[in-house]
Every structure is written in C-alpha cells, then in structure tokens.
C-alpha positions as CSV (number, residue, x, y, z in Angstrom):
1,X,104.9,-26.0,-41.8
2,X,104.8,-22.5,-43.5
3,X,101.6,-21.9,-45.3
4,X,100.3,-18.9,-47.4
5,X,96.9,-17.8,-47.2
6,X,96.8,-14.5,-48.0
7,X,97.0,-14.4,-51.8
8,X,94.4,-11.5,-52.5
9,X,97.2,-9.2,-50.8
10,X,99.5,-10.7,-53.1
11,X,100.1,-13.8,-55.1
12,X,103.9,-15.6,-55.9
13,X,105.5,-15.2,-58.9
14,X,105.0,-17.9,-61.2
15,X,108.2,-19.0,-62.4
16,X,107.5,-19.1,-66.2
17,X,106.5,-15.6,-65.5
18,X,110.1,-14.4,-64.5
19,X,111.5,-16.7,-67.1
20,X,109.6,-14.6,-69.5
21,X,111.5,-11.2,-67.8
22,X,114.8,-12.3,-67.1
23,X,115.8,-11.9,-71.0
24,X,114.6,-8.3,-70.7
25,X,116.1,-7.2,-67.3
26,X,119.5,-8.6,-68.6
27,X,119.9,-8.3,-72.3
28,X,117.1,-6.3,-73.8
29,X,117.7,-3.2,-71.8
30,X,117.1,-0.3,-74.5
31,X,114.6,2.5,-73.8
32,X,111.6,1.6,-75.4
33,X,111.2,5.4,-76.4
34,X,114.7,5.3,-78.7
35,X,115.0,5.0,-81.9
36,X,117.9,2.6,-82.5
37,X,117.7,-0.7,-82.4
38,X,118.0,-1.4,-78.8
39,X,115.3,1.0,-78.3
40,X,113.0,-0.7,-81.2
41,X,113.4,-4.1,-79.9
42,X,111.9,-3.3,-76.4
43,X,108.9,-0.9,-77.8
44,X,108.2,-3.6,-80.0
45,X,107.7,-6.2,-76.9
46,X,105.8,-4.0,-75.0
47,X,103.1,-3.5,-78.1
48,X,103.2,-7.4,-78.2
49,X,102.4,-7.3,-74.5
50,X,99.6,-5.0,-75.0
51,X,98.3,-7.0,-77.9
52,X,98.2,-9.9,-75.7
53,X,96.5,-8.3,-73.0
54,X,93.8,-6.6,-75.1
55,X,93.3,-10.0,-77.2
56,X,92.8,-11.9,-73.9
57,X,90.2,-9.1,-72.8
58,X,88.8,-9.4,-76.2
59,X,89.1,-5.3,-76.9
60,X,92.0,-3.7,-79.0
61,X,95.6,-2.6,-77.9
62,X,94.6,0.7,-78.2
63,X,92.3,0.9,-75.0
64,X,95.2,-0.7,-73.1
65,X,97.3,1.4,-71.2
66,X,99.7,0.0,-68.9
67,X,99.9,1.8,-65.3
68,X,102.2,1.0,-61.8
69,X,99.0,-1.6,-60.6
70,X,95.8,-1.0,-59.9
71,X,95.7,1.7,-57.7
72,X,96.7,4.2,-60.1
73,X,94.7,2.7,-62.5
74,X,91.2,3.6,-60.3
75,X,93.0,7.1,-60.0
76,X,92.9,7.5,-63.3
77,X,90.0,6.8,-64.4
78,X,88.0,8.2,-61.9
79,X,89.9,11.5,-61.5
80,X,90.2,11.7,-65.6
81,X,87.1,10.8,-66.4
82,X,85.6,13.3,-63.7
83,X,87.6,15.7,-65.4
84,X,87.4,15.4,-68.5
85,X,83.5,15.2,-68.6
86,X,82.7,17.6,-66.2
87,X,81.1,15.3,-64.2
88,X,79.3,16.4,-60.9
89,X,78.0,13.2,-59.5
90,X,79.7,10.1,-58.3
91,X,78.0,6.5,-57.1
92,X,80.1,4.3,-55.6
93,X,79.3,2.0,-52.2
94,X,80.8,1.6,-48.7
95,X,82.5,-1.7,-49.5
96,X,84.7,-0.1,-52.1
97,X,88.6,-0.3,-51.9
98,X,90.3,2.5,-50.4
99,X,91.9,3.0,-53.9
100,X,88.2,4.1,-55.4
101,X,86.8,5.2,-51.8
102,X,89.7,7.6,-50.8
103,X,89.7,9.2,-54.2
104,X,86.2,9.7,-54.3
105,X,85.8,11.3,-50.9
106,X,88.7,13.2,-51.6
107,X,87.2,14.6,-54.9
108,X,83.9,15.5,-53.1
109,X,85.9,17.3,-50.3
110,X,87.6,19.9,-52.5
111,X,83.6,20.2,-54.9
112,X,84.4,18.3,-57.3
113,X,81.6,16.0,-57.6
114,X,78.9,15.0,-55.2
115,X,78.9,11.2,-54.1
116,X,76.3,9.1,-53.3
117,X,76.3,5.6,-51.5
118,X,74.5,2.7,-53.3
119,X,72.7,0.5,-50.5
120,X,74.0,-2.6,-49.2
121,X,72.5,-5.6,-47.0
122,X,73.7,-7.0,-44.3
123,X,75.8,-9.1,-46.6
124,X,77.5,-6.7,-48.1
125,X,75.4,-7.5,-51.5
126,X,74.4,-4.2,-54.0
127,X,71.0,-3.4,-54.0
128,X,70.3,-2.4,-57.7
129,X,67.1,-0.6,-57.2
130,X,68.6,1.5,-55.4
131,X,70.8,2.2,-58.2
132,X,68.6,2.5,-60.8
133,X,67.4,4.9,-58.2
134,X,70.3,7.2,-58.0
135,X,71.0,6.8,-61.4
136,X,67.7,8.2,-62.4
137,X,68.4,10.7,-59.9
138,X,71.0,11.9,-61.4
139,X,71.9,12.3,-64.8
140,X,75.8,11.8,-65.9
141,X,76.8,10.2,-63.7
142,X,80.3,8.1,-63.0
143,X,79.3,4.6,-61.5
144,X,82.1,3.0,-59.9
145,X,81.1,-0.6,-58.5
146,X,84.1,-3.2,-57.9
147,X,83.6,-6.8,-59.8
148,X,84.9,-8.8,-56.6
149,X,85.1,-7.6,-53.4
150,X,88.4,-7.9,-51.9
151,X,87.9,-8.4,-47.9
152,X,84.8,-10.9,-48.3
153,X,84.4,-12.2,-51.9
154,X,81.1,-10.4,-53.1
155,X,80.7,-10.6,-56.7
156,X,78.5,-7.7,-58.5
157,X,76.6,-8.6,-61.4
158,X,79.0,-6.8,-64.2
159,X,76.4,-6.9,-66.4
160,X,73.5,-5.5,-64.9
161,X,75.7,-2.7,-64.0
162,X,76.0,-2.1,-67.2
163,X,72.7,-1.9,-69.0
164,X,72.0,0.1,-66.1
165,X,74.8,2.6,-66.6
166,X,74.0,2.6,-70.5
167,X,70.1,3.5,-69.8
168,X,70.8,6.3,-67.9
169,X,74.0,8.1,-69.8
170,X,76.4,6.5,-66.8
171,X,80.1,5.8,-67.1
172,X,81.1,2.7,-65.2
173,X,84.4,2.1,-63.6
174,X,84.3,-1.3,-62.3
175,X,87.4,-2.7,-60.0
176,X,88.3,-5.6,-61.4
177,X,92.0,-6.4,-59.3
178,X,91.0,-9.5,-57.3
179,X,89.3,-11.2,-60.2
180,X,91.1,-10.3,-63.3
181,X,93.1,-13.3,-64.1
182,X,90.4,-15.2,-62.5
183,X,87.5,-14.8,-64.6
184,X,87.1,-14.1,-68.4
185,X,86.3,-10.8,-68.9
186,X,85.2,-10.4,-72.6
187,X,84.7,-6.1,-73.0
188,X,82.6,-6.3,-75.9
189,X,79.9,-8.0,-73.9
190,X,80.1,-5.8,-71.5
191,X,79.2,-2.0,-71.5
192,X,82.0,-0.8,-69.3
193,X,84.3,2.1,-69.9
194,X,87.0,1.2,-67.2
195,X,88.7,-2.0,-65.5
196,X,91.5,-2.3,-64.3
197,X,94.1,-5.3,-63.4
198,X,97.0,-5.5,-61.7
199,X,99.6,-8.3,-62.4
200,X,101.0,-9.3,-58.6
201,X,97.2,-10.4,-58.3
202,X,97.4,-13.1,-60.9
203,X,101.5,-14.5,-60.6
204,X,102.7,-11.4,-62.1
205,X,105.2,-9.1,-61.0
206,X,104.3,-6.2,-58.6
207,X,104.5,-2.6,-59.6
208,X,103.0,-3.0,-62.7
209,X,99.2,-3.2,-64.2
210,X,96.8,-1.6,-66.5
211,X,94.0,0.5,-67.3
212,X,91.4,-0.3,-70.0
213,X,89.6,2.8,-71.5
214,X,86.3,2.2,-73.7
215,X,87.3,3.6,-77.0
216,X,84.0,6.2,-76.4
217,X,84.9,7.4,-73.5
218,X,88.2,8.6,-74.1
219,X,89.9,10.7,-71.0
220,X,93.0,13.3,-70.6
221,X,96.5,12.3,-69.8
222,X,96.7,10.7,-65.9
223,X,101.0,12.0,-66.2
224,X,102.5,14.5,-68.5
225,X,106.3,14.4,-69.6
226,X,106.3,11.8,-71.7
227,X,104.7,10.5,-75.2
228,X,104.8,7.3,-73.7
229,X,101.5,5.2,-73.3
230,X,100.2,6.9,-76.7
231,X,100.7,10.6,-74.8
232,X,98.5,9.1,-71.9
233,X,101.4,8.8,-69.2
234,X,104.4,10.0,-69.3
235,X,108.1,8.3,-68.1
236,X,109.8,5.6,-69.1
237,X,107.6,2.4,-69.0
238,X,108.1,-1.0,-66.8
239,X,109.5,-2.8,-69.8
240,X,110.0,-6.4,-67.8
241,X,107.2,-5.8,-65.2
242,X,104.9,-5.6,-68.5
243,X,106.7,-8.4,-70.1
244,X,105.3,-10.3,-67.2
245,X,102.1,-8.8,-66.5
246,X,101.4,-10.4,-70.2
247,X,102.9,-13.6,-69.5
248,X,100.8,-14.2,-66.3
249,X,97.6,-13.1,-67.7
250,X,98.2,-15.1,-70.5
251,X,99.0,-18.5,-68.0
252,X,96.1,-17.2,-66.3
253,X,93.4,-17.3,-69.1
254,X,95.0,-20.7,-70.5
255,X,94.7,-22.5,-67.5
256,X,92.0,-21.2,-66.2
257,X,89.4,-24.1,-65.8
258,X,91.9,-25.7,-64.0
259,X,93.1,-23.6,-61.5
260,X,89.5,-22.5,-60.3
261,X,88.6,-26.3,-59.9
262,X,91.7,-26.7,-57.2
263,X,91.1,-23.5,-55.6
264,X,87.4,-24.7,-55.0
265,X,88.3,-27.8,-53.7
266,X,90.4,-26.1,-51.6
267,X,88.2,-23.5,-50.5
268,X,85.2,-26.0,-50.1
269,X,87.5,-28.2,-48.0
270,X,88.4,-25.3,-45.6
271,X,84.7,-24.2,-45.1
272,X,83.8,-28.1,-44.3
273,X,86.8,-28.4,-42.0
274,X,86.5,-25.4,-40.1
275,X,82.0,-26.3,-39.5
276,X,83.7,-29.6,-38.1
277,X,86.6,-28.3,-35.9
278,X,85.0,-24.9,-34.3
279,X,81.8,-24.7,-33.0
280,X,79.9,-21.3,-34.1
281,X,82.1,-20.6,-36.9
282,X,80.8,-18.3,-39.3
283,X,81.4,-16.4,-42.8
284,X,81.3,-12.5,-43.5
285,X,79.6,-11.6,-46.6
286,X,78.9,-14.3,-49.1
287,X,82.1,-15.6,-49.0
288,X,81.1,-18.8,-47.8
289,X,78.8,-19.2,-50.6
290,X,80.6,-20.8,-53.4
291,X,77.9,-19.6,-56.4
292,X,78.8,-16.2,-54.6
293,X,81.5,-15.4,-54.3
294,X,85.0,-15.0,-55.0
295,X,86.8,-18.7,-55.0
296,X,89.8,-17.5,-53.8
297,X,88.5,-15.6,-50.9
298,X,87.0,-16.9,-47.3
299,X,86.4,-14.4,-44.7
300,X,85.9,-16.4,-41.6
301,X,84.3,-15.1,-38.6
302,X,85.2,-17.0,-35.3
303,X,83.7,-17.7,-32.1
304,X,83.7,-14.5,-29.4
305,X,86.9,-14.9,-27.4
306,X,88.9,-12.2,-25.1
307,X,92.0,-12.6,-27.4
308,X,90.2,-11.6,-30.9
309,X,93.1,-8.6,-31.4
310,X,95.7,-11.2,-30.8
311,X,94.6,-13.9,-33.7
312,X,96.5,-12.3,-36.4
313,X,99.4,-12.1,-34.5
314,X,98.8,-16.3,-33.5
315,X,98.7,-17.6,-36.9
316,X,101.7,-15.6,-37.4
317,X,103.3,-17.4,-34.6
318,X,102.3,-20.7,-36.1
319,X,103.9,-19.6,-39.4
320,X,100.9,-19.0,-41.2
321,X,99.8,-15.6,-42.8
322,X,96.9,-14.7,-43.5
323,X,94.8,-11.0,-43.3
324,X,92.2,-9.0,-41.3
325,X,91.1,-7.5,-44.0
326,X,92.8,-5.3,-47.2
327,X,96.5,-5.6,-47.1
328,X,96.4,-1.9,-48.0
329,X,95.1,-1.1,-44.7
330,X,97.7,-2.8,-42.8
331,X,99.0,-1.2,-39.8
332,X,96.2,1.0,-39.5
333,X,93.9,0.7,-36.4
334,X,90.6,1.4,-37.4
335,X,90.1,-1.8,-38.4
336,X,88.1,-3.3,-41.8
337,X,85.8,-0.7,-43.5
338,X,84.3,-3.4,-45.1
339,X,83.4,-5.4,-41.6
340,X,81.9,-2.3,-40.4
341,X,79.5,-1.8,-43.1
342,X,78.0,-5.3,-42.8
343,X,75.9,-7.0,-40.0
344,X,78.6,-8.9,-37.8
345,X,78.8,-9.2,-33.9
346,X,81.5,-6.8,-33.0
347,X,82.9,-9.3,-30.4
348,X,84.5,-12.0,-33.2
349,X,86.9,-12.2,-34.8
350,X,87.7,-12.3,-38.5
351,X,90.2,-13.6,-40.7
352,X,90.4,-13.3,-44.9
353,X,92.3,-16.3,-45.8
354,X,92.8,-16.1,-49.6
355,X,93.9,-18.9,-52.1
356,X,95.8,-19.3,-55.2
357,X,96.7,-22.5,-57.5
358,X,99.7,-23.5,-55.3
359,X,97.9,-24.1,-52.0
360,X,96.6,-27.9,-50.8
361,X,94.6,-29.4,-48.4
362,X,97.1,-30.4,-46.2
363,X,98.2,-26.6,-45.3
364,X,94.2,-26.6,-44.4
365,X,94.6,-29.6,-42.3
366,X,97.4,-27.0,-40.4
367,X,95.7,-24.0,-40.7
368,X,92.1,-25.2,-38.9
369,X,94.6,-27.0,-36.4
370,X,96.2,-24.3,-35.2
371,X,92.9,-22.2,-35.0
372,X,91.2,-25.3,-33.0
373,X,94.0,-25.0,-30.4
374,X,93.5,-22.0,-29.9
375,X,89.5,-21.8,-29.7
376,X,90.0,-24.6,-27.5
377,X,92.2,-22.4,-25.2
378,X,90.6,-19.0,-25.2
379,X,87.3,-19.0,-26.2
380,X,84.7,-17.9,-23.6
C-alpha cells in the first residue's frame, strides 16, 4: 500500500480542478494583457476568477491580487506594508513560517523595523496579554500572527487579533495557507488587512495564490514592469494556475461541511489507534486536540528510541510519506523551529502526518502498523 499523509506540504489536484484548466492551457492561450480578442477572452476569466475568490471571502475583487503562492504573498505584504507606512516595529512569534519569520528577521537585520516576539506556552499557544502588551508598547505596529499553524495545528483566535490590532492602530497580516479552503473566512467580520492563500493547499494547482489587501490599508507595488494585477505586480499572470486556484476554492467552500467531517473521523481514528498500538505516544502542540486544532494536521511524538533520525526515512520505506515538520524546510538539518520552541523531550521523535478528503481509515490501519513494528523493534 502507498499512502499520503503529508497533505499540509501539498495536497493532489482535484480532478474537476484541471478540467477547469485544460480549456485554457490548450485553447484559450491569449495574453490576458492584449487587446484582441484572444487577449480579452483570457483577462476576462481571470476577473471572473477574482470575483469568485473575493465573493467566497466575502470582500470585493478589488482587494484580490493574485501572487505565485503564499510565500510571496507574506513578502508582500509585510515588506510593502513596512514600506509603505514607515513602520518601525514588527510583532510576530517563534512558531511563525519561515516565509513570515525569515522576512522579518531579515528586515530587522538591515534597520528596517525592530521585531518583537509574542510569548508562547509550552504548547505552542499565543499568549494575548502579552500582546496587548507589546502592542501598547508600541504604537504602529505590523502584527503578523498565522491562523493555523502549519507543523502542529495551533489555531489563533482571528478575531481577538483583531480587535486588538484595531485598538491600538495595528495592521495585521495573518497567514492563512494551511486553513484557507478549510475554514470560511468572511473579511468583513474580521478586522484584518492581509491573508493570504495558496491554491496547491486546497486541490489547486501549485505556483499560483493570492494576496488580499484591506481596501484601507492600501500598499506599493510588490513587482514593477507590468500594469498587470491593477499596476500591483508586474508580468504576465498564471492564466490556468488562477483558473484553478478559483475552481478549488470554490469546490472547497461548497463542500466544505463534508470534507471536514471525513477528515475528522480520520484524524480522530488515527489519534485512537496510535493510544492503542504504542505505548507513550504523545501529540506536540494542540494538535491532538480536536476543538484545537487544525483537522488536518497531527503532530505525533513517539516513544524515545535510538533510531529517532531514521523514522522518516522508515515510513518512506514502507511507502508512506509523511513530514518532520514544514516541507519548506526539507533537507535542512537543524531540524523543526517550531519543535524547538515548545516543551518536548528532545529524545522522541516526531512526525506531522497531515490529511486531506481523499485519505481513509484503512491507510491508518497501515500507517500505525508499520510504526508498531517498528516501536516494537527499536524502542528502548
């Protein structure tokens, strides 16, 4: 058996997604920034794309701006934003991805902006006095807090954030990648100025996401060159890739209900089979906490054993992938910044296995198996 489990890396393409590209990678071909026909046809598909994201998102088309995924999407908002307000002071926290963390750091490095680290416990959960602390602290601020945490699950309360951010004259950039497609995000309940998705993370094609910019907090241009994205980034836009990103977020909000009930069954199962099949098993962060976390994320933390830096590379052998931690930081041996900001025994190892609407119970069954075996074999 082959099984997937590593879905917040990437997900598969659903196939009415590509069904909804194939007409435009093979007929409709114009540049979307000519004036002839061709050129109409495809500039008007990508507004209708746009529309359908923003309408989704309950916000207009205007504050939509379509990007290359979600890393540049946290570039641009952070670095623009920075930029264009002359901002001096950052708050992020340690459990950030690398795509809001690096660019932060690297912004402080050269003066930019002073950043300051929001507290977290020992779960990996935000402590929001503290924020209202820094916040108060420092007026102007840019606050950027992920939605769901993308190594264990943690969810941040969106809203909170953003009263907070409102009282003290914050702009909040919020993460949204791993749970965009996963959760309704309505934008006029919520006081945020930036979230970003990123379609391989819902069935959608990779290379391709978005950026959505509160109407009041509007920033410079991330790429000159180019009058596409309304004179916001320049060069000749991902006329399928959007096409899909649309499609999938679309599939995504319709059938919503439904595909979070089977993931949670899913997810439920594995947390009740693994408690049964390996003695000492355990969960990093909340992600074994249902109410809590992501549902399409488990971070499992396994017995001590001497082969710990080989499990990875064993579930691989038994044709099953799965993740240490952010697939961004693969091949990089420093290991999970994430795991090293919370309270864990440094002797165990983990495993993210993360789930999407295709996956059953019976690649669990395989899955807590094949890790039995070998706990039975190696563990001290």
């Amino acid at each position: 058996m082959s099984v997937y489990f590593d879905n917040a890396a990437t997900t598969p393409l659903a196939p009415e997604v590509l069904d909804a590209m194939v007409p435009y990678m093979k007929e409709h071909f114009g540049n979307p920034s000519s004036i002839h026909s061709h050129g109409r046809k495809t500039k008007s598909a990508i507004e209708k794309a746009r529309k359908k994201v923003a309408d989704l998102l309950n916000t207009s088309p205007s504050e939509i701006f379509f990007t290359s995924g979600g890393t540049e999407a946290d570039n641009f908002a952070i670095k623009r934003s920075i930029d264009t307000f002359n901002l001096t002071h950052a708050i992020s926290s340690p459990l950030e991805h690398h795509a809001v963390l690096h660019t932060l750091e690297h912004l402080q490095k050269i003066g930019k902006i002073k950043l300051s680290m929001v507290n977290t416990d020992g779960k990996g959960n935000i402590d929001y006095d503290h924020l209202r602390e820094l916040l108060q602290g420092n007026s102007r601020s840019l606050v950027s807090l992920m939605h769901g945490n993308n190594e264990v699950g943690n969810l941040t309360d969106m809203k909170r954030i953003g009263e907070l951010c409102k009282e003290y004259q914050a702009l909040y950039h919020s993460d949204t990648v791993q749970t965009m497609g996963h959760y309704v995000h309505d934008l006029q309940q919520l006081n945020v100025d930036f979230v970003v998705g990123s379609a391989h993370k819902f069935h959608g094609p990779k290379g391709v996401g978005f950026l959505y910019v509160n109407a009041d907090a509007k920033i410079k241009p991330m790429i000159y060159g180019g009058a596409q994205e309304r004179n916001m980034r320049g060069g000749t836009e991902n006329l399928y890739g959007i096409i899909g990103l649309a499609k999938a977020l679309e599939l995504a909000y319709e059938e919503m209900n439904e595909h979070r009930a089977a993931i949670e069954q899913v997810k439920s199962y594995m947390i009740e089979q693994l408690k049964q099949k390996i003695a000492g098993v355990g969960f990093n962060g909340e992600s074994g906490d249902l109410d809590k976390s992501l549902y399409t994320v488990l971070n499992v933390c396994l017995p001590p054993t001497d082969n710990a830096d080989m499990l990875l590379f064993n579930l691989d052998i038994h044709q099953i992938s799965a993740s240490g931690g952010s697939a961004c930081s693969s091949g990089s041996d420093v290991g999970s910044h994430v795991l090293r900001a919370l309270d864990r025994p440094k002797d165990r190892g983990a495993v993210r296995f993360s789930f999407s609407r295709y996956n059953t119970k019976e690649e669990v069954d395989y899955v807590v198996e094949k890790l039995a075996e070998m706990y039975t074999v190696t563990t001290k």
